[in-house]
One Martini backbone bead per residue (centre of mass of N, CA, C, O) as a GRO file, in nm:
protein
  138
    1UNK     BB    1 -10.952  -4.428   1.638
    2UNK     BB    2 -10.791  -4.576   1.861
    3UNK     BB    3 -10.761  -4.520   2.198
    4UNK     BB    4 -10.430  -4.539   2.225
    5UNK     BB    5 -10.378  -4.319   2.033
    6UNK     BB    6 -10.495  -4.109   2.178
    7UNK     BB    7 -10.323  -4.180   2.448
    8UNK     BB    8 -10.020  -4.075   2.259
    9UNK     BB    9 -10.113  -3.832   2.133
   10UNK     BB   10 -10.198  -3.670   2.407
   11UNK     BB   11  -9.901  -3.721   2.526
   12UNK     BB   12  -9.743  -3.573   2.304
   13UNK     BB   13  -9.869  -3.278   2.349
   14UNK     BB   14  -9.762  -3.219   2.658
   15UNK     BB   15  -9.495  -3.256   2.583
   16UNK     BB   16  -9.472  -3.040   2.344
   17UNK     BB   17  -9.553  -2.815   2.581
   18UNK     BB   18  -9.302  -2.876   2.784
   19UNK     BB   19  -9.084  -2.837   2.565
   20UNK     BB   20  -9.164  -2.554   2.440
   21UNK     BB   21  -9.126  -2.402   2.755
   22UNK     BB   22  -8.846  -2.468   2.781
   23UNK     BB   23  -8.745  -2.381   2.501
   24UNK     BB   24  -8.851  -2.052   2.574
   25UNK     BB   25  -8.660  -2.005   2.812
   26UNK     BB   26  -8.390  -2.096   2.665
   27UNK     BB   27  -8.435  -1.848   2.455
   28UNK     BB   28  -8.450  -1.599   2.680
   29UNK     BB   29  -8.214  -1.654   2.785
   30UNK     BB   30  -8.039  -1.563   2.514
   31UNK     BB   31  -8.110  -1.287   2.512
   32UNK     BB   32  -8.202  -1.274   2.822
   33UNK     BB   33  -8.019  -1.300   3.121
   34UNK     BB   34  -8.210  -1.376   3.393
   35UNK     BB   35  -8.090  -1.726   3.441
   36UNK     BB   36  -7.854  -1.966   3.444
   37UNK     BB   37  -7.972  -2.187   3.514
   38UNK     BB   38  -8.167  -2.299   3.270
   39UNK     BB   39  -7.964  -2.489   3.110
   40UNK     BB   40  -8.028  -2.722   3.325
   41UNK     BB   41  -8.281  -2.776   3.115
   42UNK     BB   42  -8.192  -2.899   2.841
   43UNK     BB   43  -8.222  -3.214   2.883
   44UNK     BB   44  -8.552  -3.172   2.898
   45UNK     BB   45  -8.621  -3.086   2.629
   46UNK     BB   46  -8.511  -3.324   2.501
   47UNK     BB   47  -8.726  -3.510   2.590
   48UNK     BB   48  -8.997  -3.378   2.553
   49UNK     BB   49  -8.933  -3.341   2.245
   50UNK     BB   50  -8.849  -3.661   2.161
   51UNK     BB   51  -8.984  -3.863   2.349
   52UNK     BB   52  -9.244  -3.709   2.427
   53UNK     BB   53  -9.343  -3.633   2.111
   54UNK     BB   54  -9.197  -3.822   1.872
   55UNK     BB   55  -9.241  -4.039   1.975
   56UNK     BB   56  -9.516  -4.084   2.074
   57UNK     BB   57  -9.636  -4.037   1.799
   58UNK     BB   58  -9.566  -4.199   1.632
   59UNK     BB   59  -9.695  -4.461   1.811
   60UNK     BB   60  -9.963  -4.399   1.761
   61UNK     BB   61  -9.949  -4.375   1.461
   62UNK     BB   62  -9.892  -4.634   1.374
   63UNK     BB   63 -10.091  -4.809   1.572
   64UNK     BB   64 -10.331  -4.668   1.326
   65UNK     BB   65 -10.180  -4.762   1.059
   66UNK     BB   66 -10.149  -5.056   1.079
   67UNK     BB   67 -10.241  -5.316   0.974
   68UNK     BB   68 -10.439  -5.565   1.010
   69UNK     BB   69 -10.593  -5.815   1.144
   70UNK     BB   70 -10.772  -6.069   1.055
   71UNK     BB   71 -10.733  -6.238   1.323
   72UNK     BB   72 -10.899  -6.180   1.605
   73UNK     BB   73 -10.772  -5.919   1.657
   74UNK     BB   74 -10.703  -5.651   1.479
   75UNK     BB   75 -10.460  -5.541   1.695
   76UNK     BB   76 -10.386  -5.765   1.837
   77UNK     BB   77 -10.175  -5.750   2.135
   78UNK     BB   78 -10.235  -5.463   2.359
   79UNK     BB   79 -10.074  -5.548   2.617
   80UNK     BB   80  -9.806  -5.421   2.499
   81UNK     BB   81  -9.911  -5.136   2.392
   82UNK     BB   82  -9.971  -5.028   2.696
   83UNK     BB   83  -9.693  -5.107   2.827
   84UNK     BB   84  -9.541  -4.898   2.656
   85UNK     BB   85  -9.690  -4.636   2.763
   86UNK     BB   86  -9.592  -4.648   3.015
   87UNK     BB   87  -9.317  -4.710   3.021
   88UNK     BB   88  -9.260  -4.429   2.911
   89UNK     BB   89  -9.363  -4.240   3.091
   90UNK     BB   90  -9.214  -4.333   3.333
   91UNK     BB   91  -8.922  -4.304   3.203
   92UNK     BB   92  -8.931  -3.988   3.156
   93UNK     BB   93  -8.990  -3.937   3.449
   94UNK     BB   94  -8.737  -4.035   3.564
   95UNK     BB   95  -8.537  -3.829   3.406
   96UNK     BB   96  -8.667  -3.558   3.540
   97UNK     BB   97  -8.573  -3.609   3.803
   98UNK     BB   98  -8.325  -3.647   3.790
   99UNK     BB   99  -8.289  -3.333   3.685
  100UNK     BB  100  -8.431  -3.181   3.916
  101UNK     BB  101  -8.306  -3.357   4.179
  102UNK     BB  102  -8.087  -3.623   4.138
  103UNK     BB  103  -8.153  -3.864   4.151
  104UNK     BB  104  -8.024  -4.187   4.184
  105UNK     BB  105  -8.072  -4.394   3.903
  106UNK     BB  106  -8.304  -4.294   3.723
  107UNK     BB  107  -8.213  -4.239   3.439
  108UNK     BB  108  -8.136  -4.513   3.384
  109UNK     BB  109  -8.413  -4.655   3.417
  110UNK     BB  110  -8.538  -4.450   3.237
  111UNK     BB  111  -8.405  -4.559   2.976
  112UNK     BB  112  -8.481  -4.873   2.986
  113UNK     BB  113  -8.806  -4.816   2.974
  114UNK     BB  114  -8.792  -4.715   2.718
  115UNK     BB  115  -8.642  -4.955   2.593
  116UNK     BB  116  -8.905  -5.174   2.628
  117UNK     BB  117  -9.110  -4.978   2.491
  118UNK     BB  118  -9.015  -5.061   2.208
  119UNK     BB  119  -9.017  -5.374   2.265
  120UNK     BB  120  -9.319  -5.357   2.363
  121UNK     BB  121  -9.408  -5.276   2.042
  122UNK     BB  122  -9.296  -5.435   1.868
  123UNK     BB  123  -9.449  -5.680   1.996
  124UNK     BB  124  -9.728  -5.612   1.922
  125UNK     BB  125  -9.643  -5.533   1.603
  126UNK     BB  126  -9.533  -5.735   1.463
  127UNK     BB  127  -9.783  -5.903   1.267
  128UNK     BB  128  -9.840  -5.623   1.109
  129UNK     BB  129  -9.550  -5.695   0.960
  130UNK     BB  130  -9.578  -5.727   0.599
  131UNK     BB  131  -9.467  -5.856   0.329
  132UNK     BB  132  -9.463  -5.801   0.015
  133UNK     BB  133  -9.627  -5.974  -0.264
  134UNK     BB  134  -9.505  -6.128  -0.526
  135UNK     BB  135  -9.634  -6.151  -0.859
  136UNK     BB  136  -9.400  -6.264  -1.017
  137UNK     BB  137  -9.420  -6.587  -0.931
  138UNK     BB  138  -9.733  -6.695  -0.987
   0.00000   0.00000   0.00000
């Protein structure tokens, strides 16, 4: 396994463990009401679970599992997708500032930034998704 997949996988897992704690207040708070505030919780668990969990994973496991390229680097250039992983995370951290803190502004550029890290994400893995070659033409 690539060492980025690796370093995508372990970090949607870090989210999963956030996600899940944050989710199991808000569960253990819908049975015994201990604390109301903690529902302001809710859109953090949503990031941390959709986007820092299953964004993450997918996106180790795609780079992990598409085809190689014959030429050059095997996984294409890396360098997009580095900066994808970045760009995630940091987006991430930024949606949580937001809703822990109030930062204004913190939100809408981190939801920019998840959106940069997918584009470039796409970019770094075009040429490595190809259509399948019609064998009834030949």
């Amino acid at each position: 396994m690539p060492r980025l997949s690796v370093y995508f996988i372990r970090a949607s897992m870090i989210h999963a463990l956030l996600g899940f704690t944050v989710g199991g207040l808000l569960l253990a708070n819908k049975g015994i009401m201990f604390l109301p505030a903690v529902w302001s919780l809710l859109p953090l668990h949503i990031e941390f679970a959709f986007i820092g969990w299953m964004v993450q994973l997918s996106m180790g496991v795609a780079f992990w599992i598409l085809p190689r390229l014959s030429h050059g680097s095997p996984r294409g250039n890396e360098k997009f997708i580095w900066a994808a992983f970045a760009l995630l995370n940091t987006g991430i951290s930024l949606v949580v500032i937001q809703n822990l803190f109030g930062a204004s502004g913190s939100a809408f550029a981190g939801r920019i930034m998840e959106l940069l890290a997918l584009t470039a994400f796409a970019a770094g893995n075009w040429k490595r998704i190809k259509p399948l070659e019609d064998k009834s033409r030949a």
